[in-house]
Phi, psi and omega in degrees: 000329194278335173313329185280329181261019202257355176266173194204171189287328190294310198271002142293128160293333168287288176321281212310329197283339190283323188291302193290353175275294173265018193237327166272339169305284169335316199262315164314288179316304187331285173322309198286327184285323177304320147283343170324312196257009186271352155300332180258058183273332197258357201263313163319336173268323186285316225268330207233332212127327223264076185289160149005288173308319173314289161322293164326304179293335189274342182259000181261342171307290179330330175255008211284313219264006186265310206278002190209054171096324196322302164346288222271016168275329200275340191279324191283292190305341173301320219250354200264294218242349172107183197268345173276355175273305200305312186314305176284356166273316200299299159354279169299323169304317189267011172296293215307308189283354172266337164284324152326303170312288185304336205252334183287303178304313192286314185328273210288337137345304189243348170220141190271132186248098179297337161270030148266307191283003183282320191291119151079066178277004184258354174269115159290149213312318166315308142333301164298330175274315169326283168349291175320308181289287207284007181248335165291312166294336172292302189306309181266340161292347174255356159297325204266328171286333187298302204303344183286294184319300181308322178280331166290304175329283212265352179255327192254045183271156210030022163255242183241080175281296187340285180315289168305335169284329174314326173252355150295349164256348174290330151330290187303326179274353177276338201288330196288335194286332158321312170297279208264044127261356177245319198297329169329300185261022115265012161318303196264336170281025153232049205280169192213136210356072174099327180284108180295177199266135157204027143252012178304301204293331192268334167302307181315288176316335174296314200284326180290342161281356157275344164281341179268329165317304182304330173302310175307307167327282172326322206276292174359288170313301171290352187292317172320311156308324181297314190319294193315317156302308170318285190319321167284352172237022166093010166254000166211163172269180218256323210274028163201152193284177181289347175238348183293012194256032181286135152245135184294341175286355170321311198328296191299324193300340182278291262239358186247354193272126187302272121056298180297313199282301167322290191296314180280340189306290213284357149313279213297332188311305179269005182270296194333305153350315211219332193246331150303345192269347199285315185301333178252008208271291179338308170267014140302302201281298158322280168332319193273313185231012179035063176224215228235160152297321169296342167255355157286343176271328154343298176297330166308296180331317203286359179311297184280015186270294227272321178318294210305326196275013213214309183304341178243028095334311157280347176278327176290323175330288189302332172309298192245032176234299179133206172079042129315332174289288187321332183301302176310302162314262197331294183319311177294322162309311178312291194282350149270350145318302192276308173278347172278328184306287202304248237294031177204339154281309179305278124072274189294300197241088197297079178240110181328312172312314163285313187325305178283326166295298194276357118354305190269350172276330175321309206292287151009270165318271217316299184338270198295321158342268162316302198281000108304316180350297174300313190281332159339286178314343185249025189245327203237017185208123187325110217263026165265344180282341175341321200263323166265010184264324136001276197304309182314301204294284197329299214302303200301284156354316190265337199286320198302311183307320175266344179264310178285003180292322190297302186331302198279335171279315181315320203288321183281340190247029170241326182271357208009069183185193166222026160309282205282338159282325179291310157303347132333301196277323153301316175319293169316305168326294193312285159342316154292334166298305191293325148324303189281001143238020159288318169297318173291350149316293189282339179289323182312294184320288193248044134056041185297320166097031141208080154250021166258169200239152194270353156293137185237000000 
């Protein structure tokens, strides 16, 4: 009898891979609604209004209400109430906010609503109600992303966390190349006299974030059952669940941790990097080699194609050989490389060829980063405070994610150029390399144990 209860849903290889199958599936819809309407960029400016500027405001809602506390309410509710209450709010927050999006668009779409257009006049009403959804749907996809990191943390914990977190952001990134192949086409198979569509694709992208809510759910039910085997075999007690044992005075413990401090500083450093540079490249890459837009994004797609690929390869590597630290110090070397070749090489020698090699030693940096990174945080911060050191690393990470984009455009319409944002962006690397070996430093000291590998 003590042999039978001493196994658990976690020492299934089926249970943990199936919760990580439904727990990115969720994080796939996700990935995929954020984007859904950026194929339709020009179909949104004839039909609705919507220029450029428009646009711009309406995709900065997704971050507005996180960048201004929400995070760190989502890190206390993550760590206060577990990961199946926060999973299913989280959830529900982006059905609710993709309905609004849709019902904001479909609305106003078909009817002039005079108090949305009386207001804000350079924004259209449809915008403002879109906005409204997507700033709601934003509050729960980075809930729902933290709240994921925490649910991998505890089910592949002394297994193959690396290797599951990895694909689950690769999951995720497959979700954005989804977007933009089906929303086109669903654009155009419902198109109506002659006009594509453009709540067919966004009703689509809803209802699946409503299959991932249903996913979430199933993953519920089992997390429960795992709570309860802990409890039977002596790793949480009975008279309280296994993650409730949260306080908000826990908070200083993230906030005394040196460590804590390293790791989100060298994020937001190193994301500013990679995801804003992501928004110019196409016209960096145009501009640079005098060629077309379509073959710059061409050239490009392949950065996050060859990441998605490449990241839960290097998560398996760190499972069982380790070098997470030493990984981070690469990536950043890597990726101040790559942006000094864009400014100062591409430049001289304007060749489609180097262009795309270093894109792909870029995608390389994109690779290793993360997928050590992630698996880090629960080696160096205590795992009822998790959810909120999570939160904490999103939070800090999304102000760098809303600030350097402004950064780099004022830099670009003040330089007529992109020398002084590619050297920005380098910058960032350097700063960021130096972090990471403050970590590895301190990792030396006290011995957090991550350049070991995380399979026991």
């Amino acid at each position: 009898m003590v042999q039978k209860i001493q196994k658990t849903l976690r020492d299934s290889a089926f249970a943990r891979w199936a919760v990580l199958v439904l727990v990115a599936s969720m994080m796939f819809f996700a990935y995929m609604f954020v984007d859904f309407l950026s194929p339709l960029a020009s179909l949104l400016n004839d039909s609705l209004g919507w220029n450029q500027g428009v646009l711009g405001t309406y995709a900065a809602g997704e971050y507005l209400l996180n960048v201004f506390g929400f995070l760190i309410l989502a890190g206390i509710i993550l760590d206060k109430m577990g990961v199946r209450f926060t999973g299913l709010l989280s959830a529900s927050l982006m059905v609710i906010g993709a309905g609004i999006k849709f019902w904001g668009i479909s609305w106003t779409e078909a009817n002039t609503v005079d108090w949305l257009n009386s207001w804000w006049p350079s924004m259209p009403g449809s915008a403002k109600l879109a906005m409204f959804g997507f700033m709601i749907f934003g509050c729960g996809c980075e809930m729902a992303g933290t709240t994921v990191s925490k649910i991998l943390a505890k089910w592949f914990k002394g297994k193959e966390m690396a290797l599951a977190m990895g694909l689950e952001m690769a999951i995720a990134r497959l979700g954005v190349f989804a977007a933009f192949w089906l929303s086109p086409k669903f654009s155009a198979a419902f198109a109506i006299d002659g006009t594509n569509s453009i709540t067919a694709p966004l009703l689509f992208a809803t209802l699946l974030l409503v299959v991932g809510l249903l996913n979430f759910f199933v993953f519920t039910i089992m997390d429960k059952t795992f709570d309860n085997q802990l409890v039977a075999i002596g790793e949480a007690t009975a008279e309280k669940d296994p993650e409730d044992e949260f306080h908000i005075s826990d908070l200083g413990q993230i906030f005394q941790s040196k460590m804590f401090w390293i790791v989100a500083l060298l994020c937001v450093l190193y994301y500013s990097a990679i995801f804003p540079f992501q928004r110019f490249a196409t016209n960096f890459l145009e501009e640079t080699l005098q060629i077309s837009n379509a073959e710059a994004a061409g050239l490009f797609k392949w950065f996050p194609i060859l990441a998605m690929v490449l990241t839960p390869f290097l998560g398996a590597f760190i499972d069982y050989r380790g070098k997470g630290a030493s990984m981070m110090m690469l990536g950043a070397i890597i990726m101040i490389v790559c942006h000094c070749i864009f400014a100062f090489v591409l430049p001289v020698y304007p060749h489609k060829w180097l262009a795309l090699v270093t894109i792909l030693i870029l995608g390389v940096s994109f690779s290793l980063v993360p997928a050590s990174m992630w698996p880090s945080v629960p080696k160096i911060i205590d795992e009822k405070v998790l959810g909120s050191a999570y939160c904490l690393i999103f939070w800090v990470q999304n102000i760098g994610l809303c600030l350097v984009p402004m950064l780099i455009g004022k830099l670009r319409v003040w330089t007529d150029g992109y020398l002084v944002p590619m050297v920005v962006f380098a910058s960032f690397g350097i700063l960021a390399f130096i972090l990471s070996i403050a970590l590895k430093v301190e990792d030396k000291k006290k011995g957090y144990g991550l350049e070991l590998p995380n399979k026991k």
